[in-house]
TIMI-2910 file (N, C-alpha, C, CB; in pm, 1 decimal, decimal comma, always signed):
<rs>
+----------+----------+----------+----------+----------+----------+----------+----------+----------+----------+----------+----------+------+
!      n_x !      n_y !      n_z !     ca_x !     ca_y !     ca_z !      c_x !      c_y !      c_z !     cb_x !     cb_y !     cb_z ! resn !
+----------+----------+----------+----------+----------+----------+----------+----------+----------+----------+----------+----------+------+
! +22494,3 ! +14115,1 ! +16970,0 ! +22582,3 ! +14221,0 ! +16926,9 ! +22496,3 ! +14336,5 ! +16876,5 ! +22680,9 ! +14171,3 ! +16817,4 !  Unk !
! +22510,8 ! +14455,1 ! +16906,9 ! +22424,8 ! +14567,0 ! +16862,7 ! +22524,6 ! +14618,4 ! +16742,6 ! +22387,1 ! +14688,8 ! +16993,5 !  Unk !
! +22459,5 ! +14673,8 ! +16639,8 ! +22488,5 ! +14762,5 ! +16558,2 ! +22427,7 ! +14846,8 ! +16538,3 ! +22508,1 ! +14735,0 ! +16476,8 !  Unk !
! +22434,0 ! +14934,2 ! +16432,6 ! +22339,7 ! +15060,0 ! +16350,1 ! +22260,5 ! +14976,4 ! +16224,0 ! +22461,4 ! +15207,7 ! +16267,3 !  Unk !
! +22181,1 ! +15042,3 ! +16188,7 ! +22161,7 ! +15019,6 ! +16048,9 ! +22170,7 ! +15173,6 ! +15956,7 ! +22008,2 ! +14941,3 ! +16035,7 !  Unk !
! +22185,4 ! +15185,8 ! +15852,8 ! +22212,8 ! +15279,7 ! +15816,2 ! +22153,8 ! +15278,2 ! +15656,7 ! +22347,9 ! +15295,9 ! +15849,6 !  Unk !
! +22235,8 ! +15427,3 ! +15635,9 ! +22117,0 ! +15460,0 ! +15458,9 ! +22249,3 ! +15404,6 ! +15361,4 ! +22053,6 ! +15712,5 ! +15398,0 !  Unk !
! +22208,0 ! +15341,3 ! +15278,6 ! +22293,9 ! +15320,8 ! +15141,8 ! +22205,9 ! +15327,2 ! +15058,9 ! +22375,3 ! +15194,1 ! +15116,2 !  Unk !
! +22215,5 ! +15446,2 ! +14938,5 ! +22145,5 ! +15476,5 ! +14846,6 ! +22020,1 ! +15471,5 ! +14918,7 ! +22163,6 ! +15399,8 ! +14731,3 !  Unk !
! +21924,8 ! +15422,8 ! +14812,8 ! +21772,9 ! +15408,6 ! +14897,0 ! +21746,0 ! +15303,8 ! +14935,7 ! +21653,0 ! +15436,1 ! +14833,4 !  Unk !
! +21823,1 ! +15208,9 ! +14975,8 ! +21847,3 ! +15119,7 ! +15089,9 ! +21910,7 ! +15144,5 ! +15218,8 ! +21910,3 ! +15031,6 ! +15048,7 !  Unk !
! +21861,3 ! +15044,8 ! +15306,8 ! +21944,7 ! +15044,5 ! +15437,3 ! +21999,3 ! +14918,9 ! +15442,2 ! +21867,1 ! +15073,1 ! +15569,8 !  Unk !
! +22140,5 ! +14931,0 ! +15522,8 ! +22239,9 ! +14830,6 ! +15481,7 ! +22305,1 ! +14831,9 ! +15658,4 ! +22364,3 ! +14890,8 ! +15324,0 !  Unk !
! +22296,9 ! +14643,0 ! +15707,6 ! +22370,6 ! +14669,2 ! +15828,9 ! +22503,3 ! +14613,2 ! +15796,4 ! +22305,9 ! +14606,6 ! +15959,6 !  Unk !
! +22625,0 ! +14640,6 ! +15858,1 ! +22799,4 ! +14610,0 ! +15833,0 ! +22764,3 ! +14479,0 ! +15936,5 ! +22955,0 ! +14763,5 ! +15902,2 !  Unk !
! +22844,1 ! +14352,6 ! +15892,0 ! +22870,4 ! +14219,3 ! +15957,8 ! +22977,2 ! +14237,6 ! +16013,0 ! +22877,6 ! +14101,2 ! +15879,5 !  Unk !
! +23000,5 ! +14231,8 ! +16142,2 ! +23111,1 ! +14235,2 ! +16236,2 ! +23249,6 ! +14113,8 ! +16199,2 ! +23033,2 ! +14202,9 ! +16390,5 !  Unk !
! +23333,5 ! +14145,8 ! +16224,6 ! +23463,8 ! +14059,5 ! +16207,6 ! +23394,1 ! +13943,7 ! +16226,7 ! +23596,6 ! +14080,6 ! +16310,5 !  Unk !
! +23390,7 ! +13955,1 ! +16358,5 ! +23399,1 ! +13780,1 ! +16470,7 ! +23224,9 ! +13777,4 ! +16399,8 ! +23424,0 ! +13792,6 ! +16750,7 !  Unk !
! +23132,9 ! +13803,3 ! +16339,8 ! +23010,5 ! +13718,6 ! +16284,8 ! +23072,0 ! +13646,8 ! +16137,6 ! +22858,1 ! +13834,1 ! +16251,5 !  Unk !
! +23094,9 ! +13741,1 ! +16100,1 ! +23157,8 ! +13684,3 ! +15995,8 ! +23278,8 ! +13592,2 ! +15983,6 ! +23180,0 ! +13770,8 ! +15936,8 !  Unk !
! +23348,3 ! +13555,8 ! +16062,4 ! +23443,6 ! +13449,5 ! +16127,4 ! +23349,0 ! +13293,3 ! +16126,1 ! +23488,9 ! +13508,9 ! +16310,5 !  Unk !
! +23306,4 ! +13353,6 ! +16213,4 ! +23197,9 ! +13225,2 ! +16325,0 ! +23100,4 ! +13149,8 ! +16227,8 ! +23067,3 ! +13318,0 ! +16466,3 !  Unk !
! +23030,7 ! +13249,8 ! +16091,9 ! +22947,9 ! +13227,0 ! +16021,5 ! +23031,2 ! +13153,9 ! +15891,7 ! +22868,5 ! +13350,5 ! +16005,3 !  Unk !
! +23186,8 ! +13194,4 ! +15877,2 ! +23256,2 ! +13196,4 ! +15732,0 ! +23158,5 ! +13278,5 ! +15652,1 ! +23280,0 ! +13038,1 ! +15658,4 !  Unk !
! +23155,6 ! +13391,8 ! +15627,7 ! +23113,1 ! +13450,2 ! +15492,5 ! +23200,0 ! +13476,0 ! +15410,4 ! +23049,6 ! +13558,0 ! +15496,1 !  Unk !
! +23194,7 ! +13505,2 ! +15313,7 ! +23263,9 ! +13517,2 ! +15223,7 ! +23229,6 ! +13639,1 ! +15134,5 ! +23264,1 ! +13404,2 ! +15169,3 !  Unk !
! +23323,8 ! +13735,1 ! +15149,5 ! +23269,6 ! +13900,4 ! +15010,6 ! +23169,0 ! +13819,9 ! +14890,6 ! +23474,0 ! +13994,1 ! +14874,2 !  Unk !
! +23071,9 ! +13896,7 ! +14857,8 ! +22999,0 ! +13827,0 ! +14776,0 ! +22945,7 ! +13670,0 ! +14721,6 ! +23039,2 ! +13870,1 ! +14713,9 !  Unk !
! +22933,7 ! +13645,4 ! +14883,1 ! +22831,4 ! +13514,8 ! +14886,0 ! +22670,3 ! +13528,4 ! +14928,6 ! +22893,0 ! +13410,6 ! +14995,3 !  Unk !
! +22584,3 ! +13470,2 ! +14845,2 ! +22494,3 ! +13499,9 ! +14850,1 ! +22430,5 ! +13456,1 ! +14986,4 ! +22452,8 ! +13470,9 ! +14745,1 !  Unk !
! +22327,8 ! +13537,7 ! +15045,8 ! +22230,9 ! +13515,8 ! +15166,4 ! +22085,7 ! +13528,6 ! +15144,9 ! +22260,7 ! +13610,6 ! +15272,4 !  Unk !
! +22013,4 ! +13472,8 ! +15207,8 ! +21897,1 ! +13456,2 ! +15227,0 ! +21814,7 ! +13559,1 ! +15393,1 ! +21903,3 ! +13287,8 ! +15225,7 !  Unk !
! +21758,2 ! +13656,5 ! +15319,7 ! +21692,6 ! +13795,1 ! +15399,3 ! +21554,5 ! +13787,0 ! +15433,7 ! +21698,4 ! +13929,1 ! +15311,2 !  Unk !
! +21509,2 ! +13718,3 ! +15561,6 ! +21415,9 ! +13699,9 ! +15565,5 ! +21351,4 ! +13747,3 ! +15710,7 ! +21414,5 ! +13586,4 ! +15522,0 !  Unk !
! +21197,6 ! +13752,3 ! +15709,3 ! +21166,8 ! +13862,6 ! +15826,0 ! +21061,9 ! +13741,6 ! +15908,4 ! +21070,9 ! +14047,3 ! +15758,7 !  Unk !
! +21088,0 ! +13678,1 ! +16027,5 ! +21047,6 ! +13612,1 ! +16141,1 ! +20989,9 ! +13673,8 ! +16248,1 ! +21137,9 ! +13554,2 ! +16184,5 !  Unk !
! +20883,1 ! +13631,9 ! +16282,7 ! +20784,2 ! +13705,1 ! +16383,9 ! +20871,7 ! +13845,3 ! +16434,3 ! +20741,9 ! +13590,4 ! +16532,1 !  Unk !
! +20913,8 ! +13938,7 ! +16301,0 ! +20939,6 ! +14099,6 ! +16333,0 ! +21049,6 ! +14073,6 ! +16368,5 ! +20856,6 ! +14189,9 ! +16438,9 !  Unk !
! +21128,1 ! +13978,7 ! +16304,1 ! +21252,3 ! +13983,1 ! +16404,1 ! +21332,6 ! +13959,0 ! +16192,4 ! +21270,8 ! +13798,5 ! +16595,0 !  Unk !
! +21427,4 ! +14016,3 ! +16174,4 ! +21522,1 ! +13957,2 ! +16043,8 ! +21640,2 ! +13849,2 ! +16078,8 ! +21606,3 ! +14091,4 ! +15969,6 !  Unk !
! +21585,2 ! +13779,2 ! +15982,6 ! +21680,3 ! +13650,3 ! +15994,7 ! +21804,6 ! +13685,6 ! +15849,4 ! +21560,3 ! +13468,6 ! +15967,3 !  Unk !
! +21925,5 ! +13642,2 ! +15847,6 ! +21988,2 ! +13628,9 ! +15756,3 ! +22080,7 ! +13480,6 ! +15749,7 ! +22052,2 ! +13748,3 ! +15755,1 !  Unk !
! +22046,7 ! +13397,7 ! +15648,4 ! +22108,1 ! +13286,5 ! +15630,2 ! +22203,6 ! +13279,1 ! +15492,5 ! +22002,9 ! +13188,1 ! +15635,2 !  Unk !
! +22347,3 ! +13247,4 ! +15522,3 ! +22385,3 ! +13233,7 ! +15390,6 ! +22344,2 ! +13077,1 ! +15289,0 ! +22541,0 ! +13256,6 ! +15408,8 !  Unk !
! +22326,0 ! +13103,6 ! +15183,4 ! +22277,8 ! +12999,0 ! +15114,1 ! +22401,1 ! +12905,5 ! +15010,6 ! +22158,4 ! +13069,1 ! +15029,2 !  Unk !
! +22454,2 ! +12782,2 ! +15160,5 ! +22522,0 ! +12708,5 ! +15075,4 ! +22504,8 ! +12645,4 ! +14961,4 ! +22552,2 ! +12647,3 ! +15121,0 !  Unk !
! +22561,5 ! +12610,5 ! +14867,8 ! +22542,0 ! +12489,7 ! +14781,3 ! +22602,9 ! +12405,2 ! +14755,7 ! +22522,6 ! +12500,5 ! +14693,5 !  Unk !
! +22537,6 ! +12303,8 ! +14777,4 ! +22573,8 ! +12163,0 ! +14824,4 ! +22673,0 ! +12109,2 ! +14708,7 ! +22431,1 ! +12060,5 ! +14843,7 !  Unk !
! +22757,0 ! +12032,7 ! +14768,9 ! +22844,1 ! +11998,6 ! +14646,5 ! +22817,2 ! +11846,0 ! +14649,4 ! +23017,6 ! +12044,0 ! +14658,1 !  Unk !
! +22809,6 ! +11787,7 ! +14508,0 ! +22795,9 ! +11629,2 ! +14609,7 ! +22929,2 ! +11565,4 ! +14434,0 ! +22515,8 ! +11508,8 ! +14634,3 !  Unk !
! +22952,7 ! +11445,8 ! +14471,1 ! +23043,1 ! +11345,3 ! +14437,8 ! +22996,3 ! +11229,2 ! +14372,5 ! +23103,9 ! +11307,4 ! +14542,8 !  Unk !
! +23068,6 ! +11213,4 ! +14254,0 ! +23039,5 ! +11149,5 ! +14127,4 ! +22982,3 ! +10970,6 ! +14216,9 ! +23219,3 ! +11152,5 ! +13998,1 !  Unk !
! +23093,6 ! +10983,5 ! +14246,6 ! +23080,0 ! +10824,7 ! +14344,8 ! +22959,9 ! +10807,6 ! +14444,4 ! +23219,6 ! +10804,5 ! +14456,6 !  Unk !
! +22926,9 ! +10904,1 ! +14532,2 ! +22783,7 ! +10894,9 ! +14604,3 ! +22682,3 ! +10901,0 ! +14521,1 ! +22755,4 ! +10998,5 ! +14700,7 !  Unk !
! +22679,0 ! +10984,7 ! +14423,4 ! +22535,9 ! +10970,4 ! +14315,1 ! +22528,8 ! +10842,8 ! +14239,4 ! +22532,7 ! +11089,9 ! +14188,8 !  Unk !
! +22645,1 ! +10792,4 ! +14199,4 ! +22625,9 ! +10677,4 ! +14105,3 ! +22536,4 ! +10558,7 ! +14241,6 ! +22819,7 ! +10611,9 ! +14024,7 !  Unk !
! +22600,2 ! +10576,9 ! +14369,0 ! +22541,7 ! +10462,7 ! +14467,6 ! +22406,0 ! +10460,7 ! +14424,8 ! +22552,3 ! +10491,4 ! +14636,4 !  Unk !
! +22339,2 ! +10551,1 ! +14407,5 ! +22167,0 ! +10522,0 ! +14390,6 ! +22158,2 ! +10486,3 ! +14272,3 ! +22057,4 ! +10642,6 ! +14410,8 !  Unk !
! +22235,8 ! +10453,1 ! +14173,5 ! +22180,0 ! +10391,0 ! +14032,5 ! +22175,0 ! +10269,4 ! +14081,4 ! +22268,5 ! +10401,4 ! +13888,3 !  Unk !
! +22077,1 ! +10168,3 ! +14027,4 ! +22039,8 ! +10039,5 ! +14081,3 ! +21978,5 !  +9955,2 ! +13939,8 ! +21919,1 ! +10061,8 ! +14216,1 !  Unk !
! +21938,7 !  +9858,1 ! +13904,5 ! +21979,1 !  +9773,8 ! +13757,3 ! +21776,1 !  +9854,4 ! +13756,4 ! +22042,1 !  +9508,0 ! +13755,0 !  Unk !
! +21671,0 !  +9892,8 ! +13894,3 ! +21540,7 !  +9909,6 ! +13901,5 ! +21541,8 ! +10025,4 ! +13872,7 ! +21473,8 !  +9878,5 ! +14009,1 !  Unk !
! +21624,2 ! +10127,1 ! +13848,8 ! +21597,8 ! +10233,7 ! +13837,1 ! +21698,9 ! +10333,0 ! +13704,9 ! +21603,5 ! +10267,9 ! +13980,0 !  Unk !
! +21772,2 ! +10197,7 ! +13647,5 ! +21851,4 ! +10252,6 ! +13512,1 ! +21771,8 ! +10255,9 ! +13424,1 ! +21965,0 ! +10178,5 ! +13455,9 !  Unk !
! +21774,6 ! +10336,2 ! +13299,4 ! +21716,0 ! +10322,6 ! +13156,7 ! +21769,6 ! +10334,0 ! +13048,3 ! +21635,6 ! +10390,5 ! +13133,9 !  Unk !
! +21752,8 ! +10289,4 ! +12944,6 ! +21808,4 ! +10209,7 ! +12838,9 ! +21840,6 ! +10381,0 ! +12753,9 ! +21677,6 ! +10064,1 ! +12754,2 !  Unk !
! +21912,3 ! +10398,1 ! +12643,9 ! +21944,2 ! +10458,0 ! +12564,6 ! +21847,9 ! +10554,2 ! +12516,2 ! +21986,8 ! +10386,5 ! +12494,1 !  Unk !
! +21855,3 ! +10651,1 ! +12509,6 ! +21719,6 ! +10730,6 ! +12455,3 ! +21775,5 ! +10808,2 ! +12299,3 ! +21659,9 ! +10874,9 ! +12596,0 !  Unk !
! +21712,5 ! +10748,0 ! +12197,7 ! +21724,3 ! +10829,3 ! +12084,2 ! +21670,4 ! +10983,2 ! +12031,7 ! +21683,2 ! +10753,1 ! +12012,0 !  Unk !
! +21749,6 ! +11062,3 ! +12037,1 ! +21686,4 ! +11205,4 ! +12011,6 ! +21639,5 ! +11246,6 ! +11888,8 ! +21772,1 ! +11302,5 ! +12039,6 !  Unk !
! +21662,4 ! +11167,8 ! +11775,2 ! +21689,7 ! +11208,2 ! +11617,3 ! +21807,4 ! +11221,0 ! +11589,7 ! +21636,3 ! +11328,2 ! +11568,3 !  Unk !
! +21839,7 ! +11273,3 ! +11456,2 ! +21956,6 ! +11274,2 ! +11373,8 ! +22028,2 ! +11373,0 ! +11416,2 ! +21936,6 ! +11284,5 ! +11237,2 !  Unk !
! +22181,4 ! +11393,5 ! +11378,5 ! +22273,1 ! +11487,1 ! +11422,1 ! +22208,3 ! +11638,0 ! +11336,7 ! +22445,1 ! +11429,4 ! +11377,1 !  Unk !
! +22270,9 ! +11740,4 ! +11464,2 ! +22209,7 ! +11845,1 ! +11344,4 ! +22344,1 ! +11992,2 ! +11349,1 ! +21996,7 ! +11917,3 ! +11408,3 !  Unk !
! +22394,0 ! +12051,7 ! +11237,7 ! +22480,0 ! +12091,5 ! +11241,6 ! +22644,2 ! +12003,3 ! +11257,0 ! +22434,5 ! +12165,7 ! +11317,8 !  Unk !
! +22697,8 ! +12045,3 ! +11330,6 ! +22810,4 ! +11986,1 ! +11367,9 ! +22863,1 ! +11918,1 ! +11490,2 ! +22873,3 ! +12058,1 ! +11349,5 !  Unk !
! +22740,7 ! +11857,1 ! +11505,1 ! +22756,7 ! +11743,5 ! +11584,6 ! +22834,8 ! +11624,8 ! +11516,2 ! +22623,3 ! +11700,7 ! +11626,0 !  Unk !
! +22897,1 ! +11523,3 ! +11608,4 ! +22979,8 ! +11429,6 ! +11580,2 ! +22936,7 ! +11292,4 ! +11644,8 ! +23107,8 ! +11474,6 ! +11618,8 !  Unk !
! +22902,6 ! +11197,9 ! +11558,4 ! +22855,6 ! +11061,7 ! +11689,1 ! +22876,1 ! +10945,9 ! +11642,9 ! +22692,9 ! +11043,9 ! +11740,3 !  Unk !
+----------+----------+----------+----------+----------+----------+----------+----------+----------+----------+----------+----------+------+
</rs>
């Protein structure tokens, strides 16, 4: 797909087409990753991973739990 690139402020800024932005899901103010490949610009948006109480607990194992860790005494208005 060809576009322009153009001046915004003292930046240059290219517009994401409908159908890229469809195909890609972007989202108004989701962050991307701007990066420059043998002279060529790459743009990746940067998901973040969501993960689930139940898949993380799978890797606790009786070899890799640890016992209670004492920090010291309450301080302020803490409650315990």
């Amino acid at each position: 797909m060809i576009t322009k690139v153009q001046k915004w402020g003292n930046s240059l800024a290219v517009r994401i087409p409908r159908s890229v932005v469809e195909d890609t899901q972007l989202k108004p103010g989701e962050t991307v990753n701007l990066a420059s490949h043998d002279g060529q610009i790459v743009i990746a948006a940067v998901r973040q991973q969501r993960f689930k109480l139940a898949d993380l607990l799978k890797g606790v194992s009786s070899r890799n739990k640890h016992e209670e860790v004492v920090t010291g005494n309450p301080v302020g208005q803490e409650a315990w």
